[in-house]
C-alpha positions in Angstrom: 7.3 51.2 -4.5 5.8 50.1 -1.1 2.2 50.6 -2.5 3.3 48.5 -5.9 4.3 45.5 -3.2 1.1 46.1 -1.1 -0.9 45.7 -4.5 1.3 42.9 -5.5 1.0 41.2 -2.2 -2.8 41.5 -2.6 -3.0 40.2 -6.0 -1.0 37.2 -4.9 -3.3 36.3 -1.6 -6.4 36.4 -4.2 -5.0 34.3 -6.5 -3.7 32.1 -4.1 -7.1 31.6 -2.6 -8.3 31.2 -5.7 -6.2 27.7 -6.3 -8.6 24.6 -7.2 -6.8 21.3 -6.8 -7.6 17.8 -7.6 -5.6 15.7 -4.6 -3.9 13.2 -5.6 -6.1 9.5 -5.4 -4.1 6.1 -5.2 -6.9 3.5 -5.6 -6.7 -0.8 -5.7 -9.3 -3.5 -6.2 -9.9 -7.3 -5.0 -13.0 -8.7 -7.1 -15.5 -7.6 -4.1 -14.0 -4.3 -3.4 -12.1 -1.3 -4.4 -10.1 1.2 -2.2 -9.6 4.6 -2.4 -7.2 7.2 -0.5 -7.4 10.6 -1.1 -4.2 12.6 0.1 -5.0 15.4 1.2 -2.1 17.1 3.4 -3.7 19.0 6.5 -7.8 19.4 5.3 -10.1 20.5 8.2 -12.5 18.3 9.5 -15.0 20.6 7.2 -14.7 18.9 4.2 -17.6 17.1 2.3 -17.5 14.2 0.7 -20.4 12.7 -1.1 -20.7 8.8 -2.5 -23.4 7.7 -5.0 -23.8 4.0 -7.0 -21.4 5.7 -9.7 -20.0 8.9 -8.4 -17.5 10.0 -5.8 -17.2 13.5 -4.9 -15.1 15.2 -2.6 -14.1 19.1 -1.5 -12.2 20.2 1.4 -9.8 23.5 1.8 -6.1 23.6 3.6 -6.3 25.9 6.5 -2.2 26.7 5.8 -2.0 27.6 2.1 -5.3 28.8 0.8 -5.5 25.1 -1.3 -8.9 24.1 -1.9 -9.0 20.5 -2.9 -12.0 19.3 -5.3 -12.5 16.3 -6.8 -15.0 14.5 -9.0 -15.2 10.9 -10.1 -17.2 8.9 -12.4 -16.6 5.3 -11.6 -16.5 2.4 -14.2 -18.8 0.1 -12.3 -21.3 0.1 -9.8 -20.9 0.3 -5.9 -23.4 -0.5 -3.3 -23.3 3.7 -1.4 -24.9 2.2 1.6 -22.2 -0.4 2.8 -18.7 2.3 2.4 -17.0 2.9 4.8 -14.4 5.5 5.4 -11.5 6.5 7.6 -10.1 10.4 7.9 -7.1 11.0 9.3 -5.5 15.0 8.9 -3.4 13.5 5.6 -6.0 11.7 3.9 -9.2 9.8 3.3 -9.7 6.1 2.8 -12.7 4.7 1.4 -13.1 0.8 1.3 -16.6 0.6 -1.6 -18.6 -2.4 -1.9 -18.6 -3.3 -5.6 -22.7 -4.3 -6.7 -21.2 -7.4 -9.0 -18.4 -9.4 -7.4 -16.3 -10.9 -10.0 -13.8 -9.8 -12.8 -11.8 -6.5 -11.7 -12.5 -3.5 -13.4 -10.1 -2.2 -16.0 -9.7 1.3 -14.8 -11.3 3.1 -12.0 -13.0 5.8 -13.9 -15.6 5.5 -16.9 -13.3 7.5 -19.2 -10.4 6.4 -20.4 -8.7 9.5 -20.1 -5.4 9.7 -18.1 -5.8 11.8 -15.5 -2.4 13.1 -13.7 -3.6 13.1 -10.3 -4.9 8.6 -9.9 -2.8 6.0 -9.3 -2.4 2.9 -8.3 -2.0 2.1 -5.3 0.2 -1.1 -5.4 0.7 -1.3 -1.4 -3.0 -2.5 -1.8 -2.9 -4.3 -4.9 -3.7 -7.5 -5.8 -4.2 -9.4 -8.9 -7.2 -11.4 -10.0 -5.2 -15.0 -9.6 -3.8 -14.1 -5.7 -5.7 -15.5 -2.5 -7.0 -13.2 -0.6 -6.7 -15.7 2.0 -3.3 -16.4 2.5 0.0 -15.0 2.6 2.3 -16.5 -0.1 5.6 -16.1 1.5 4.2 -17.7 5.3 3.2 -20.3 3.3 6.3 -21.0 1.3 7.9 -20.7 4.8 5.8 -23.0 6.2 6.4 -25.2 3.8 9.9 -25.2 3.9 9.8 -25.4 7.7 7.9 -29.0 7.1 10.2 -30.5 4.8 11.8 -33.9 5.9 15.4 -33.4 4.4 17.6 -36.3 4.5 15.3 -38.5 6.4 16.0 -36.8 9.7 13.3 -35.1 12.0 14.5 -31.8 12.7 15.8 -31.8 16.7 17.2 -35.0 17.0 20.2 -36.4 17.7 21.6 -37.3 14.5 21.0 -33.7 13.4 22.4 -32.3 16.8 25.9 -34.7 16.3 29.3 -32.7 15.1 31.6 -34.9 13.3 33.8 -31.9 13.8 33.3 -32.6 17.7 34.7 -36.1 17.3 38.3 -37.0 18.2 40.6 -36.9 15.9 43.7 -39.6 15.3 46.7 -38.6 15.7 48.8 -37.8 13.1 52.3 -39.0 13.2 53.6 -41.3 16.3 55.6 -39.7 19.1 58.3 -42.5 17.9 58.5 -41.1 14.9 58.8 -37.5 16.2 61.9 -38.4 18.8 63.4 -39.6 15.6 63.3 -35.9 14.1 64.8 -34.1 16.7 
């Protein structure tokens, strides 16, 4: 029995070391660039990664569990390989790509249309053909609202600082009329 769990044991570490993984990619686009971050949970500073006008490649191993990540992507479009840049940290690796043509956003990030279980989008990122890149929508609806002239009155002065709760208030009945009551 103790050499059938030695064998076992054995068996499992090979396969184990064996394990090929595609990490999981969450990408986004604007109509000059697209991003792409590929988790990768605890991956050595020995990986490789390779970028070409079409092609993204990328391998790396986990020191803890024997998982060697590989991954291999044929983009949609075009990207200029000299002008990507790229920032690792120990859980992933973002790349920022220069797209060659600026202008409508690509429908998909990879030439096939195949679904593939390990891309996403990565909506944190994301943003539609029609939004600014410029400026943030909700500080300029605020903005906006902070400008308004409601009522005809500045905000901060007087008329807007005045309480008609603070006023005084007449009395009610007479103190004749109360001596009456009692």
């Amino acid at each position: 029995i103790l050499l059938d769990n030695l064998l076992s044991k054995q068996w499992y570490q090979r396969r184990v070391r064996a394990a090929r993984i595609a990490p999981d990619v969450l990408w986004a686009q604007r109509k000059d660039r697209i991003f792409v971050n590929i988790n990768v949970m605890k991956c050595p500073k020995d990986y490789k990664i390779n970028v070409d006008s079409k092609k993204i490649t990328f391998s790396g191993k986990n020191a803890q569990n024997n998982t060697e990540y590989v991954l291999d992507l044929d983009l949609f479009g075009e990207i200029v390989k000299e002008k990507y840049k790229m920032l690792a940290t120990d859980r992933s690796i973002q790349l920022c790509l220069t797209r060659v043509e600026e202008g409508e956003y690509w429908p998909r990030l990879l030439e096939t249309k195949t679904k593939c279980h390990f891309l996403k989008t990565d909506f944190d990122k994301w943003k539609d053909e029609d939004e600014t890149d410029d400026e943030d929508e909700s500080a300029n609806w605020e903005s906006m609202m902070n400008n308004m002239n409601i009522g005809g009155t500045e905000l901060g002065s007087e008329d807007e600082l005045a309480d008609s709760d603070d006023d005084d208030l007449p009395d009610l009945e007479d103190d004749k009329d109360m001596e009456k009551l009692e």
